[in-house]
C-alpha positions as CSV (number, residue, x, y, z in Angstrom):
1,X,0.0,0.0,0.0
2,X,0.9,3.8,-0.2
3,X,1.9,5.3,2.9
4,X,1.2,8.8,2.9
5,X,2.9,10.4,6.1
6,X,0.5,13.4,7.5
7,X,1.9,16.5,6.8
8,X,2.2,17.8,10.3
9,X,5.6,15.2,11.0
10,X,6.8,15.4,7.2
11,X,9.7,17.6,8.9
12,X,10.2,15.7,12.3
13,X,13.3,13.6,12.1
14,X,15.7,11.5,14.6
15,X,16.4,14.0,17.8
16,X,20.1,15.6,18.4
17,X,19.7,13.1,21.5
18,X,19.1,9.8,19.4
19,X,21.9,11.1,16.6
20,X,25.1,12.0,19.2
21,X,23.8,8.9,21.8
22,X,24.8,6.2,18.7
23,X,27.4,8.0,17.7
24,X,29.2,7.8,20.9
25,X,27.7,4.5,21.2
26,X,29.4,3.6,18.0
27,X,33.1,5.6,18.6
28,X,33.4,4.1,22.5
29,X,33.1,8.0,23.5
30,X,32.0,9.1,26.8
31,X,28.5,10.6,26.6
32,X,28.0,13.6,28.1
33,X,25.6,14.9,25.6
34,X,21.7,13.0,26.8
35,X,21.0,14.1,30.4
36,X,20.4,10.5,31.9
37,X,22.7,9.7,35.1
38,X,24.4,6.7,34.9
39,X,24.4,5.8,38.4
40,X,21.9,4.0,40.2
41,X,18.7,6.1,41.6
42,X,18.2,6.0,45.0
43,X,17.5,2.9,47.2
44,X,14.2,4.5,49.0
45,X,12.1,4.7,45.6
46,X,13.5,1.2,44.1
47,X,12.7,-0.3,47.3
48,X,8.8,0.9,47.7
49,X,8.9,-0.1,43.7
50,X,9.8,-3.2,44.7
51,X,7.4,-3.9,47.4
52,X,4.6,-2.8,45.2
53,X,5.3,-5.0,42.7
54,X,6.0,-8.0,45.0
55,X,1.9,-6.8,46.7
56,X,0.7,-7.3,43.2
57,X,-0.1,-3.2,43.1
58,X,0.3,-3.8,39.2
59,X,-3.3,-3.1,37.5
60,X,-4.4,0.1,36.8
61,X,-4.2,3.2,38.7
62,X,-6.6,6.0,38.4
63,X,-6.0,8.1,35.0
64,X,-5.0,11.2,37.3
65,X,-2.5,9.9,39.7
66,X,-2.4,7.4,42.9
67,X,-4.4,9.4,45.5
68,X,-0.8,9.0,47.6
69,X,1.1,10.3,44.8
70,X,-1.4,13.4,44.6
71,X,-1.2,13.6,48.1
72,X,2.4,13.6,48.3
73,X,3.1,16.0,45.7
74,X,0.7,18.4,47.0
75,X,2.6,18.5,50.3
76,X,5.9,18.7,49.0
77,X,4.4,22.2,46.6
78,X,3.0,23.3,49.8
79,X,6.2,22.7,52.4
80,X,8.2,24.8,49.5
81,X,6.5,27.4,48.5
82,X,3.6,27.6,51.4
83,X,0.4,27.3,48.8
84,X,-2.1,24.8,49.7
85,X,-2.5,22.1,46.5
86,X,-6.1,20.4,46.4
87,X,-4.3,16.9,45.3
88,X,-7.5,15.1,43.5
89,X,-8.4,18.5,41.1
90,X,-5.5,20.2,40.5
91,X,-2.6,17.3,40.8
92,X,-2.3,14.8,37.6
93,X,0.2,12.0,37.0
94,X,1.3,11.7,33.4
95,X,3.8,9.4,31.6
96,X,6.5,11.6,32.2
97,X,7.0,15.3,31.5
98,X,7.1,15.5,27.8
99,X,3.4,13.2,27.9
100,X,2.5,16.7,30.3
101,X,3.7,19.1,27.7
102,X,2.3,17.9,24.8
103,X,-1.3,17.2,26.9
104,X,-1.1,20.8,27.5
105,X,-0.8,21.6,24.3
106,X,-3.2,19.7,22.7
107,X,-5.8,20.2,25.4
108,X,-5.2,24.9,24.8
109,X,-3.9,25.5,21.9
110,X,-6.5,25.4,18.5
111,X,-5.4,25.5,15.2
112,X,-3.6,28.8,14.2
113,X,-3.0,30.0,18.0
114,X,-0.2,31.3,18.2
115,X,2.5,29.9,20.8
116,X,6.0,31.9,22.1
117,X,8.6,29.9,22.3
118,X,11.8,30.9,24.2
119,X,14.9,29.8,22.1
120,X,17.2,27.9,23.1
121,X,14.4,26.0,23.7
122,X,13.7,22.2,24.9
123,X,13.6,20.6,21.4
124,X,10.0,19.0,21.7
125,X,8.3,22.3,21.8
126,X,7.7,23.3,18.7
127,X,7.1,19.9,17.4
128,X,4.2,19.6,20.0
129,X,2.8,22.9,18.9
130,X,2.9,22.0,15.2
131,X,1.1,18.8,16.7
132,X,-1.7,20.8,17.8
133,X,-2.2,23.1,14.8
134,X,-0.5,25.6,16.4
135,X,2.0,27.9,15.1
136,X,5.6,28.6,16.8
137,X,6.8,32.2,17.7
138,X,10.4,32.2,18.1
139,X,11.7,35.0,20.7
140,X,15.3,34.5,21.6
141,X,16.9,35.0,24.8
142,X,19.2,37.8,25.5
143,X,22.8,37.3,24.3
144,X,25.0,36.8,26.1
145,X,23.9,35.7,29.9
146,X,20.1,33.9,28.3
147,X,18.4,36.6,30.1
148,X,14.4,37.0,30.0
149,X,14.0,40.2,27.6
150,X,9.7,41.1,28.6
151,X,10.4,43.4,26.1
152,X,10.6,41.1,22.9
153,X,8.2,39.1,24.1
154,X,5.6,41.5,24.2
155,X,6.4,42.6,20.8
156,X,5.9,39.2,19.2
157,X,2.6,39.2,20.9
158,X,-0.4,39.6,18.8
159,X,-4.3,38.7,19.0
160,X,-3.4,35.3,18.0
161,X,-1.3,34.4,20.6
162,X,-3.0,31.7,23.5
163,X,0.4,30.8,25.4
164,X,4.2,30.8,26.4
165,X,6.1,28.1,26.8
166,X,8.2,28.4,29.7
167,X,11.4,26.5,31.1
168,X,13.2,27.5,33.8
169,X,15.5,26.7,35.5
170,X,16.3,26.3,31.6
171,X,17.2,23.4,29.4
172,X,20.1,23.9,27.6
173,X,21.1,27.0,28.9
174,X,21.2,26.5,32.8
175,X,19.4,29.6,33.6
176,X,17.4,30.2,36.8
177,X,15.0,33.5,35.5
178,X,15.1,35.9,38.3
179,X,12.0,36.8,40.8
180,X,12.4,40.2,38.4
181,X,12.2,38.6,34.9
182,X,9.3,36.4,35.9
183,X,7.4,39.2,37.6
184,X,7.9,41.1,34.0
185,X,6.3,38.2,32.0
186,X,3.6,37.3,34.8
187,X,2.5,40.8,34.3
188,X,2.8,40.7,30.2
189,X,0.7,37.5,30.5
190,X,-1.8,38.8,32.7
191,X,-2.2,41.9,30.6
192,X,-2.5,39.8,27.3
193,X,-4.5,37.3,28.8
194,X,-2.2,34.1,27.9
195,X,-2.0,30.8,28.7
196,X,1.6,30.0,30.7
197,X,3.0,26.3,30.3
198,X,5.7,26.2,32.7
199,X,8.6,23.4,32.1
200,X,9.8,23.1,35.7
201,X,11.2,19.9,35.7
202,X,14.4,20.7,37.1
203,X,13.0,22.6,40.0
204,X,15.2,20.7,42.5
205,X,18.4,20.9,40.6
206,X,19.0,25.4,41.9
207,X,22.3,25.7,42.9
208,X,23.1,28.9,45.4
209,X,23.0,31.8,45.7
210,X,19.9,31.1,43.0
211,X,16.3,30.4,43.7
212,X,13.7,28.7,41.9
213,X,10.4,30.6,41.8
214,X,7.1,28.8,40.2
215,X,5.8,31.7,37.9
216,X,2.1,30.2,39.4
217,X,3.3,31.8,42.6
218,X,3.2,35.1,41.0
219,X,0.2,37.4,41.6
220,X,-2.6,36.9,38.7
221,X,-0.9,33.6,37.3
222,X,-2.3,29.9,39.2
223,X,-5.6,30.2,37.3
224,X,-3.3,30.7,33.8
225,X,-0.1,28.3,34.3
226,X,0.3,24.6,33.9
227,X,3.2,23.5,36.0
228,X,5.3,20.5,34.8
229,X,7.6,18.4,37.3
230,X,9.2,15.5,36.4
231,X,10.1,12.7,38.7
232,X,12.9,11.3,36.9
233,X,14.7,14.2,37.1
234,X,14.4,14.7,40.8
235,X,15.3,11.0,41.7
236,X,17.3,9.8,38.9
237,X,15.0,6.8,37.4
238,X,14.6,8.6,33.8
239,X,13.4,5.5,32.8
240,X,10.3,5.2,34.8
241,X,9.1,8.5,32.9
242,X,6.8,10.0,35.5
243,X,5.9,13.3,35.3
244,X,2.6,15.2,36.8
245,X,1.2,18.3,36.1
246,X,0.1,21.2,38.5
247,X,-3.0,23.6,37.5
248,X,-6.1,25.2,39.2
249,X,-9.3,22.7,38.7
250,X,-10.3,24.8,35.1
251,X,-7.1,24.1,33.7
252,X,-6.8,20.8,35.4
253,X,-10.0,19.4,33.9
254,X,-9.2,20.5,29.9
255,X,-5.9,18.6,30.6
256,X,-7.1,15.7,32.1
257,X,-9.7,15.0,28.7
258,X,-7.0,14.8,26.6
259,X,-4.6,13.2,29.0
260,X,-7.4,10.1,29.3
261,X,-7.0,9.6,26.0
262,X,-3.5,10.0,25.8
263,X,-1.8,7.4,28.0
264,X,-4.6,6.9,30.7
265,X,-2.7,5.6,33.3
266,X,0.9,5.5,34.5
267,X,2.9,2.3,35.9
268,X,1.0,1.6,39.6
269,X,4.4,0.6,41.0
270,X,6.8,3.0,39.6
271,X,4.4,5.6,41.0
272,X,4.1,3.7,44.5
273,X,7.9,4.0,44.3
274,X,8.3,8.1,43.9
275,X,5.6,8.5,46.2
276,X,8.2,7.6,49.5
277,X,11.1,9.8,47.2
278,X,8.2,13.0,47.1
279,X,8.0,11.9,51.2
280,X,11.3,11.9,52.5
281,X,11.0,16.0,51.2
282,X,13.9,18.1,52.1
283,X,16.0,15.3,53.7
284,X,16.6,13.9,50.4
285,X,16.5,17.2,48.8
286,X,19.2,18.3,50.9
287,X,22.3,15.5,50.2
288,X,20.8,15.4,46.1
289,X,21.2,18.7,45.4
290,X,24.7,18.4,47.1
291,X,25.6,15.2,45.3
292,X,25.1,17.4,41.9
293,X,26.7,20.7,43.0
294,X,29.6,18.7,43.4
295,X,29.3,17.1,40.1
296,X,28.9,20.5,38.5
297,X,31.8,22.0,40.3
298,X,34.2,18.7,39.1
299,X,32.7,19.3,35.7
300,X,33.3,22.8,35.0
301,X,36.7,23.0,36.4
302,X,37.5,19.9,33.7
303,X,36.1,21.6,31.1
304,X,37.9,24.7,32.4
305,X,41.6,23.2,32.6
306,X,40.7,21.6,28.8
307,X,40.4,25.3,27.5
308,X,36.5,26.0,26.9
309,X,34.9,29.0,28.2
310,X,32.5,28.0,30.9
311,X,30.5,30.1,33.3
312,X,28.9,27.4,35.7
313,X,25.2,26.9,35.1
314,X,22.5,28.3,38.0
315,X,20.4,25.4,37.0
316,X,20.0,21.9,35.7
317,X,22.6,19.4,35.0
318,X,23.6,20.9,32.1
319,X,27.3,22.9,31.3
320,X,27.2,25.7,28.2
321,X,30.8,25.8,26.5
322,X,32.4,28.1,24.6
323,X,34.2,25.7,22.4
324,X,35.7,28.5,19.6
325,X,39.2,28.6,20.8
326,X,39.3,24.8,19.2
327,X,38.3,24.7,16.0
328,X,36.4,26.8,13.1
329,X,33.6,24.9,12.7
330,X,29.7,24.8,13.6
331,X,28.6,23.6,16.4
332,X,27.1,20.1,14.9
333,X,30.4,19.4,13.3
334,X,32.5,20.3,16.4
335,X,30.2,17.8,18.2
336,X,30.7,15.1,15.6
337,X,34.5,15.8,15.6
338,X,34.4,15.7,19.6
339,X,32.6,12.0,19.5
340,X,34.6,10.6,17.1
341,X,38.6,11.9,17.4
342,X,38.5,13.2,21.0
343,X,36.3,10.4,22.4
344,X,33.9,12.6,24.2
345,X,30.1,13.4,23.3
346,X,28.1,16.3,23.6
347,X,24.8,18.3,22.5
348,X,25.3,21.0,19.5
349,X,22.4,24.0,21.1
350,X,21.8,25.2,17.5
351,X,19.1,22.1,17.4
352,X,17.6,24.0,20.3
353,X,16.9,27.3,18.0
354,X,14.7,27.0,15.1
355,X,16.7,28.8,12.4
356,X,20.0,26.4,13.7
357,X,21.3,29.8,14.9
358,X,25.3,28.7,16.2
359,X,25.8,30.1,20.1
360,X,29.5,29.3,19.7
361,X,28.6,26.7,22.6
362,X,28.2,22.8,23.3
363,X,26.0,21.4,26.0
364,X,27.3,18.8,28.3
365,X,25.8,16.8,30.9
366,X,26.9,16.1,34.2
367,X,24.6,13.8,35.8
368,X,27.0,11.1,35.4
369,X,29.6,9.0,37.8
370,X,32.9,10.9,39.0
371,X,34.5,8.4,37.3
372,X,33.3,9.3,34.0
373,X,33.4,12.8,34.3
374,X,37.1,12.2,35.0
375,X,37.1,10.1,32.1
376,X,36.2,12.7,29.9
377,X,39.0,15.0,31.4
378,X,41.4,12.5,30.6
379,X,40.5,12.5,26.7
380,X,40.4,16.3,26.8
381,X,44.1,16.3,28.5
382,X,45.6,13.2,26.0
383,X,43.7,14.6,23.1
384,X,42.6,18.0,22.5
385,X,46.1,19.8,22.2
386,X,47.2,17.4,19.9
387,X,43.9,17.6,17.4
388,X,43.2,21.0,18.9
């Protein structure tokens, strides 16, 4: 038979992720380009995992969430930013964050709305919109520093516009937007009346002096953001791809009809197993967020002593480096040349900007193993002078 691909995903091909992952895969480089860790998550959700699976808790759970998983998320938003969550109408589990995103989208957005995107932005975004028959706005970030420019924003805004698309702290950039910046685009989106989707899936990973604020938190903005969290960030079990989303009930119940019909339901015992992580609440928080400061610090001072330009990222586990004093070349290619001659794989941003727009920067990740980060430094020392 004819296939005949619809024309919304005629353009959508293999993600940077998929393409630099075989790549190293295939060159024996160390990856430090896909932000999974590589060391095991921790024993308090694979044990209550465990025991749910071993209680035969593996049927079904209710579309929106375990009512502990509601439960326990609502407490944790309440013990850190002091607002009272109603966990069975405004707290739904999804199939993690990128399921919440798109639901979102699909669930606000109507053909021809138009949706601003901040660029560098998470690469699923404008694919989702285009999804829903939306059209992406590009507005870029302010060069250097990725600072939150209100102004440009609010001139790409016209009657057409239903939402923004918000990540912070920000994916690839390792930006925490300031109490100021957000305050600026709460008010813009009050004023224009638009829908925020907030990508907050790294709200645990702030390093100080920097603080994470929830633009919901804002005057005006609960009844108009979706907030997205994602579990396997905060607890290091990518895999189990749990995410949940946070909105007042009017918001919450448009998401939840699409989200039905999306996945319906997310794994019973993986869920079971995040609900004692989302417990144990600022003990945990407390040694994890030291665990990866001190991966960030080990990071940036390899990539430091190897010669890139690196200002250490407020957010994320994610580096920015200025890789120019190297080679002449675009950022793909320096990527490609990394992987296969130095032996050490990273993330080219310009798939994170929809005109490929070259940052002079690479993106790596440092939720890995000491051991591999030191790995990497070790290929940087033996190898980049020589091919440098």
């Amino acid at each position: 038979m004819a296939v005949h691909m619809a024309d919304r995903i005629r353009d959508v091909g293999v993600t940077i992720f998929s393409e630099m992952s075989a790549l190293a895969a295939k060159h024996g480089a160390v990856n430090l380009g896909q932000g999974f860790p590589d060391f095991p998550g921790p024993a308090l959700v694979k044990d209550a995992a465990a025991r749910a699976i071993a209680a035969d808790h593996n049927q079904y759970a209710p579309t929106n969430g375990l009512p502990a998983f509601q439960q326990a998320a609502a407490a944790e938003w309440e013990r850190r930013y002091g607002r009272a969550v109603d966990p069975a109408r405004e707290v739904t589990v999804t199939s993690g964050a990128t399921e919440a995103l798109l639901v979102a989208v699909l669930a606000y957005v109507q053909p021809g709305d138009e949706v601003i995107l901040l660029e560098p932005y998470y690469d699923s975004y404008p694919v989702q919109v285009r999804l829903a028959g939306g059209v992406p706005v590009f507005v870029r970030l302010g060069m250097p520093g990725f600072t939150l420019d209100v102004e440009r924003i609010a001139a790409a805004v016209t009657p057409r516009t239903r939402a923004i698309m918000l990540n912070t702290p920000a994916n690839p950039c390792g930006r925490v937007f300031t109490e100021q910046e957000l305050r600026a685009l709460a008010a813009l989106a009050c004023q224009r009346d638009l829908l925020v989707i907030s990508d907050e899936v790294y709200d645990r990973l702030v390093f100080a002096p920097h603080r994470h604020l929830p633009i919901a938190m804002l005057p005006g903005m609960w009844d108009r953001t979706i907030t997205i969290h994602s579990t396997g960030k905060t607890f290091s079990v990518t895999g189990w791809k749990i995410g949940y989303a946070l909105a007042a009930p009017p918001l919450t119940d448009g998401f939840r009809r699409v989200h039905q019909f999306c996945t319906f339901t997310t794994a019973t015992p993986l869920q079971a197993g995040i609900v004692e992580g989302l417990r144990a609440g600022a003990d945990y928080e407390r040694v994890f967020l030291a665990e990866y400061a001190a991966r960030r610090d080990l990071l940036v001072d390899i990539l430091r002593r190897a010669g890139f330009g690196v200002d250490a990222p407020e957010g994320t586990y994610f580096v920015m480096a200025d890789y120019r004093g190297f080679r002449g070349m675009n950022d793909l290619a320096f990527c490609r040349w990394l992987t296969t001659e130095v032996g050490v794989a990273a993330i080219p941003p310009s798939a994170f900007f929809h005109d490929g727009h070259p940052c002079g920067m690479v993106r790596f990740c440092f939720a890995k193993k000491d051991e591999t980060l030191r790995a990497a430094g070790e290929r940087f020392a033996a190898r980049l002078p020589r091919l440098g």
